[in-house]
Backbone bond lengths (Angstrom), bond angles and torsions (degrees), N, CA, C in turn:
res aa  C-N    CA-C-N  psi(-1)  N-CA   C-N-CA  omega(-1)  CA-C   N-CA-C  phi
1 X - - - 1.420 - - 1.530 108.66 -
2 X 1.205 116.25 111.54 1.504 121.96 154.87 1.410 133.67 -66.32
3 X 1.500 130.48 133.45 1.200 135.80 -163.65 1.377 99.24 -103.64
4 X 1.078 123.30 141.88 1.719 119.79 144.29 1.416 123.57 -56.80
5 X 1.250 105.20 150.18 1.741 108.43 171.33 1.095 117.55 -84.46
6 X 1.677 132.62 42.06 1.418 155.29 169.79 1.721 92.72 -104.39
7 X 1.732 91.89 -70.47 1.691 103.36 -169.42 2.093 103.67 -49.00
8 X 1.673 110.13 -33.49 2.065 99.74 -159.94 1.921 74.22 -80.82
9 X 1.291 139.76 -51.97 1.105 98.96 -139.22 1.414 99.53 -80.88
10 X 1.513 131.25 -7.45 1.522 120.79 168.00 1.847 121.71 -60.88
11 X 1.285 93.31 -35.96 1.418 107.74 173.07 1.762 123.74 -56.86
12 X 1.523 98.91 -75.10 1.673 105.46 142.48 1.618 116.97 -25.85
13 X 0.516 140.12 -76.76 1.565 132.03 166.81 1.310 136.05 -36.91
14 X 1.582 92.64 -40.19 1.986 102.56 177.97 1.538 96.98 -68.00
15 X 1.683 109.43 -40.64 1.713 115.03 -162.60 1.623 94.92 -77.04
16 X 1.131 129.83 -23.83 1.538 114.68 177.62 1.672 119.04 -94.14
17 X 1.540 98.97 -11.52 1.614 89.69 164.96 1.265 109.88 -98.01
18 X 1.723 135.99 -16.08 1.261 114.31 161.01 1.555 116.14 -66.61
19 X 0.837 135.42 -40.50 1.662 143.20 163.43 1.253 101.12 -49.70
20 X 0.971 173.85 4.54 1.590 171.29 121.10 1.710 101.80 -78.79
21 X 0.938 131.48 -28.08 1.800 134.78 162.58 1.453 93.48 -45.09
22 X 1.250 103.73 -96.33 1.322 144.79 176.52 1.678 92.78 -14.05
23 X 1.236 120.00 -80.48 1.611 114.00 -168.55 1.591 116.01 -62.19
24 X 1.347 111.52 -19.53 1.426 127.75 154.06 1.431 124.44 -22.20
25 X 1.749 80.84 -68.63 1.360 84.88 167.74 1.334 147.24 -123.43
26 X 0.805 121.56 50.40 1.350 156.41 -146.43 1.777 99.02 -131.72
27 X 1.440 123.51 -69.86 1.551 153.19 152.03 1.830 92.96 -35.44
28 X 1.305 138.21 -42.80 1.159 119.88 -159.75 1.905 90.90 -108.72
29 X 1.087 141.93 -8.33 1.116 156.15 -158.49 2.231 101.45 -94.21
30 X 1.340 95.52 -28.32 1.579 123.42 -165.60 1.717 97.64 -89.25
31 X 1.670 110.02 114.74 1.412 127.01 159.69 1.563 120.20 -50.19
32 X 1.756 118.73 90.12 1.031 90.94 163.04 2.015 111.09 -140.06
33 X 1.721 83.05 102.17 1.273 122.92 175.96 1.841 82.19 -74.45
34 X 1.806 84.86 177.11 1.717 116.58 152.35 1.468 114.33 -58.95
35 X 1.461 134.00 160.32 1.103 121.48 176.51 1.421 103.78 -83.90
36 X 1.392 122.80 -16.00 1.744 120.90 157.77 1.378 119.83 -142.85
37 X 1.241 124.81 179.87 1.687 106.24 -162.72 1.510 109.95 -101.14
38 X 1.580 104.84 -3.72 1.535 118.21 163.65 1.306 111.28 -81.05
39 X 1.359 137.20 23.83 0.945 114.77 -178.59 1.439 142.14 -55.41
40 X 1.444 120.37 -31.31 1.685 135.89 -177.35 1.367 92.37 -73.91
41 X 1.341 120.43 -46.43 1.464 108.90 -171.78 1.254 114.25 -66.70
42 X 1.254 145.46 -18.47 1.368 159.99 -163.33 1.679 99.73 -92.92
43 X 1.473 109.71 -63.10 1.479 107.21 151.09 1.815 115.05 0.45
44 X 1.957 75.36 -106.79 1.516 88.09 -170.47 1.582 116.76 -22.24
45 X 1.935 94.72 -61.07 1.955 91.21 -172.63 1.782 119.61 -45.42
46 X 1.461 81.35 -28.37 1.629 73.50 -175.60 1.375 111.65 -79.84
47 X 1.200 146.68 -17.79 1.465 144.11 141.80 1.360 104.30 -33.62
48 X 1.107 116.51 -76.47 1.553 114.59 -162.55 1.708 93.43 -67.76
49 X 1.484 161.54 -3.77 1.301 123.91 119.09 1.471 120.69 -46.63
50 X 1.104 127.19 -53.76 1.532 127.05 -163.18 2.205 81.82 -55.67
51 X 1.139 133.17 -74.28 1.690 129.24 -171.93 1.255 89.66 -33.07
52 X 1.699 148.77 -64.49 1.326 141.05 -163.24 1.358 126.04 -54.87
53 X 1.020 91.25 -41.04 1.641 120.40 -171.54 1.855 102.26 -69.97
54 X 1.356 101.38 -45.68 1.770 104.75 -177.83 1.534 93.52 -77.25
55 X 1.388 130.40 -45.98 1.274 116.66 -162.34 0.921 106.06 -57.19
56 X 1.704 134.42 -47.68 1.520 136.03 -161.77 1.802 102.26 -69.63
57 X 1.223 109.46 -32.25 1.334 127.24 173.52 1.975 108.20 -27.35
58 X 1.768 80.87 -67.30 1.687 103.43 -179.04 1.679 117.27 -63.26
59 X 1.323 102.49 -6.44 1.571 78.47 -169.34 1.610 111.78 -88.08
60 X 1.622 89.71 148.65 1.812 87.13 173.67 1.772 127.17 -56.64
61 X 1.354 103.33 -21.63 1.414 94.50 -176.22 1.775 98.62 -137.44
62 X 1.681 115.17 118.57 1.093 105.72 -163.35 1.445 108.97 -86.81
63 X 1.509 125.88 -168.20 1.538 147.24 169.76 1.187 86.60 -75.12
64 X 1.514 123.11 135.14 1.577 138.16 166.20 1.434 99.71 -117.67
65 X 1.770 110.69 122.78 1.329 124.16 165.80 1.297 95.53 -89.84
66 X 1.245 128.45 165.83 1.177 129.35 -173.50 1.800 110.41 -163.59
67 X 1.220 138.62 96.12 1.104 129.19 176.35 1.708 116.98 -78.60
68 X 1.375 106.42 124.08 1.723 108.65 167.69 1.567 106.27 -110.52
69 X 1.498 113.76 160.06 1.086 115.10 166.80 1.857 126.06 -1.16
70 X 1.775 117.92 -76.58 0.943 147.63 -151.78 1.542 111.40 -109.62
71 X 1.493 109.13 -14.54 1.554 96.26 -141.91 1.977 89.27 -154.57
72 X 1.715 120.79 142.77 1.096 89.42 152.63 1.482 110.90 -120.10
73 X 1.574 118.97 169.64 1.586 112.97 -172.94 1.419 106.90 -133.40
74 X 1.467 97.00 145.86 1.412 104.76 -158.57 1.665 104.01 -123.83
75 X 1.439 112.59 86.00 1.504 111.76 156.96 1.066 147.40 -81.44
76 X 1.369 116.86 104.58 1.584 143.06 -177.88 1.837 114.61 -56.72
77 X 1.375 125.65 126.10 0.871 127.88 -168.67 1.714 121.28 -37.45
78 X 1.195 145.95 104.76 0.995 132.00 166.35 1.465 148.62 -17.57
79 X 1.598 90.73 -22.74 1.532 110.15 -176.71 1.789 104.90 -78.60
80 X 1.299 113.31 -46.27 1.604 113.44 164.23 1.138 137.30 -68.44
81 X 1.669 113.34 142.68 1.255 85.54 -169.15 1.776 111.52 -92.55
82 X 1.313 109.76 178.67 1.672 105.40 -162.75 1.642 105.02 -95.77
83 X 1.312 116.35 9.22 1.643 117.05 163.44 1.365 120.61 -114.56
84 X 1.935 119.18 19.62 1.413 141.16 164.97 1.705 82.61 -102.85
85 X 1.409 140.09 -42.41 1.371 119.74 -169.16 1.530 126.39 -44.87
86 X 1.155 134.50 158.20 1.173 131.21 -157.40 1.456 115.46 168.44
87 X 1.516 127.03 121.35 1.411 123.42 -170.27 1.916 108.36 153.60
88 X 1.496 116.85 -160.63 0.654 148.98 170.56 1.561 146.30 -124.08
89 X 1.407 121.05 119.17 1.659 117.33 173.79 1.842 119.50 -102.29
90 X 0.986 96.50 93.57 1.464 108.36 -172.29 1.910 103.07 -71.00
91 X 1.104 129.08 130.25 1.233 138.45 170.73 1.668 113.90 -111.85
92 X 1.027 105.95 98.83 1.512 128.59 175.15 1.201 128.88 -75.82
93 X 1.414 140.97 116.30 1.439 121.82 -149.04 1.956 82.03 -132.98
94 X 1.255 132.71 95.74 1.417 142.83 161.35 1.709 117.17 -10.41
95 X 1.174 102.28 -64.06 1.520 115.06 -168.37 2.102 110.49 -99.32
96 X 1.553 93.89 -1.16 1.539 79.01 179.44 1.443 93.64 -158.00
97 X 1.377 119.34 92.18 1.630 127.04 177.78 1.487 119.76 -46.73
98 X 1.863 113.50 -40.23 0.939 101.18 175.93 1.599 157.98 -62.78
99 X 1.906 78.23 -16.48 1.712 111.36 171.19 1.898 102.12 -75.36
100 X 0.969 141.38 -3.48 1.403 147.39 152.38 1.663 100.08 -29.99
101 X 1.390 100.30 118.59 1.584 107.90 157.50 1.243 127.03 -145.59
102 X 1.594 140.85 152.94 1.239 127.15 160.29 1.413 132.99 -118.91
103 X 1.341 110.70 153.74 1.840 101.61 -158.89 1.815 76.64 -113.42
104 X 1.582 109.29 151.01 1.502 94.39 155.76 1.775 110.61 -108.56
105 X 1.009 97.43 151.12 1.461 115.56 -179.11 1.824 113.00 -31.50
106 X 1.432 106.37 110.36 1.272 102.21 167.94 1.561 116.14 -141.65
107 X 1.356 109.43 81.34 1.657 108.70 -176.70 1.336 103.33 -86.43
108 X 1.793 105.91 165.54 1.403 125.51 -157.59 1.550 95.31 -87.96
109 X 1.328 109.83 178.97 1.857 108.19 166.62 1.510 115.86 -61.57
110 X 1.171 128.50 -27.76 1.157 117.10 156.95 1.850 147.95 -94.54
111 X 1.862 96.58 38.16 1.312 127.33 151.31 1.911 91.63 83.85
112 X 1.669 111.61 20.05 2.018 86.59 172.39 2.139 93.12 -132.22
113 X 1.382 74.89 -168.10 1.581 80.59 -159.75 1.184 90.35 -153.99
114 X 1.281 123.94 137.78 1.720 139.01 174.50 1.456 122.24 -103.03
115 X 1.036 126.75 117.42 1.659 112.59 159.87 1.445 116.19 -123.77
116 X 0.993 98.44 148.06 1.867 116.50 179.61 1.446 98.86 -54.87
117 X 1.035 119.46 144.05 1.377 128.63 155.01 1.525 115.81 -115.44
118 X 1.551 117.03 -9.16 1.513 93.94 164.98 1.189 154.57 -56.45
119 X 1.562 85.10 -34.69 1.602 95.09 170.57 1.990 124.61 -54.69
120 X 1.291 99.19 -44.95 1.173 126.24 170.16 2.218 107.15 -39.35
121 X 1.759 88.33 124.46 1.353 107.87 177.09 1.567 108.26 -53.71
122 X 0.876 127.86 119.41 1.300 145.34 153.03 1.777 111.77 -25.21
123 X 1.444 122.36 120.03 1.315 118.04 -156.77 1.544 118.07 137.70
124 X 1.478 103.01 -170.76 1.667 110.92 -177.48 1.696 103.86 -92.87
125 X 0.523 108.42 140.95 1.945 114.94 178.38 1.802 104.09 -135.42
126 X 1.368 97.43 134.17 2.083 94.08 158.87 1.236 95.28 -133.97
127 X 1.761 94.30 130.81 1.195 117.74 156.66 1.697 124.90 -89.55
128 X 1.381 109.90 144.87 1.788 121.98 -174.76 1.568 89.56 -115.06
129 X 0.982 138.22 131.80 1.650 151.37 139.18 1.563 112.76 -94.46
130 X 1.611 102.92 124.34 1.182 84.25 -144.86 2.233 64.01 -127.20
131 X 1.296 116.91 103.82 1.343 116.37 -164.13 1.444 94.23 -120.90
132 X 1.673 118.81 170.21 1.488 126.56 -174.26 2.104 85.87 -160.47
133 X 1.461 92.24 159.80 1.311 99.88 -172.45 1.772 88.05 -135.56
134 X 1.355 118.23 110.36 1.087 127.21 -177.50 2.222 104.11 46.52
135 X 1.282 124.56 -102.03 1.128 106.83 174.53 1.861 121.99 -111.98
136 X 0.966 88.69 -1.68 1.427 92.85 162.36 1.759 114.92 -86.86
137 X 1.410 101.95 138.70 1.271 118.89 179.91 1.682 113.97 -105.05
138 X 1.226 145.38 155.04 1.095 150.25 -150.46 1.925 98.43 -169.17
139 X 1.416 100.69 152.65 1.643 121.00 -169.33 1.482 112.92 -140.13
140 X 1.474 112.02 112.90 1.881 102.22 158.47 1.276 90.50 -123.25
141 X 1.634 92.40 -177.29 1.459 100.21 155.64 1.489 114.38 -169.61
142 X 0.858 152.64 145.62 1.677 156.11 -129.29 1.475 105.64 -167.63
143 X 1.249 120.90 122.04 1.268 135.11 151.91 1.529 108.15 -80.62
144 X 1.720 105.43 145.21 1.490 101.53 155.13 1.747 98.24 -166.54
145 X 1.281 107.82 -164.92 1.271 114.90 -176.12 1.388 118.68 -127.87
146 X 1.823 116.51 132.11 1.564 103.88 -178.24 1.634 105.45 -97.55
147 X 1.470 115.24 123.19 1.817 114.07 152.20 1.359 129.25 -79.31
């Protein structure tokens, strides 16, 4: 049976507005909340990283991560002193959350601080230092890899 080309392009049409129905609803069927219900507040914090992040930006003499063999070392600007230091080193492990740890900041009188890396899983790790000098707060953060 042959159709007229009255009857395909009515057809064509019925089949493209049920296909646009159809994704209708499907699209209206789909959660789209915030990805959490804190969201504004998460905002803000994350501004005040982006303020941390520029401040550490500005300083004349930065935080040096430093990987050695065994160990990594963390030198704190000279200009502060190392009993105003104060904060956190968060160790982030990508592929295995549970290896996540944090040391809090404890440099010597002469502004560095050591940590073992042996213990540490073998792999990529990023570290966040998340440091303040009396009330100012300051942000790096360094990826690297332990062998």
């Amino acid at each position: 049976m042959k159709l007229g080309w009255g009857v395909n392009i009515a057809l064509f049409y019925g089949f493209f507005v049920i296909a646009l129905l159809i994704v209708v609803f499907i699209f209206m069927r789909q959660d789209v909340g915030l990805v959490s219900s804190d969201y504004y507040a998460r905002e803000i914090a994350y501004q005040e990283q982006i303020d941390r992040t520029n401040r550490t930006n500005e300083l004349a003499e930065p935080l040096e991560i430093t990987m050695e063999p065994s160990q990594i070392v963390f030198s704190f600007p000279k200009n502060f002193e190392s009993k105003n230091l104060g904060g956190r080193i968060h160790f982030y492990r990508p592929s295995n959350k549970e290896k996540d740890f944090i040391a809090d900041i404890a440099a010597d009188s002469t502004g560095i601080q050591v940590i073992d890396t042996r213990k540490l899983e073998k792999g990529l790790w990023k570290i966040k230092v998340d440091w303040r000098v009396k009330d100012v707060s300051y942000f790096n953060e360094k990826i690297f890899m332990v062998n």
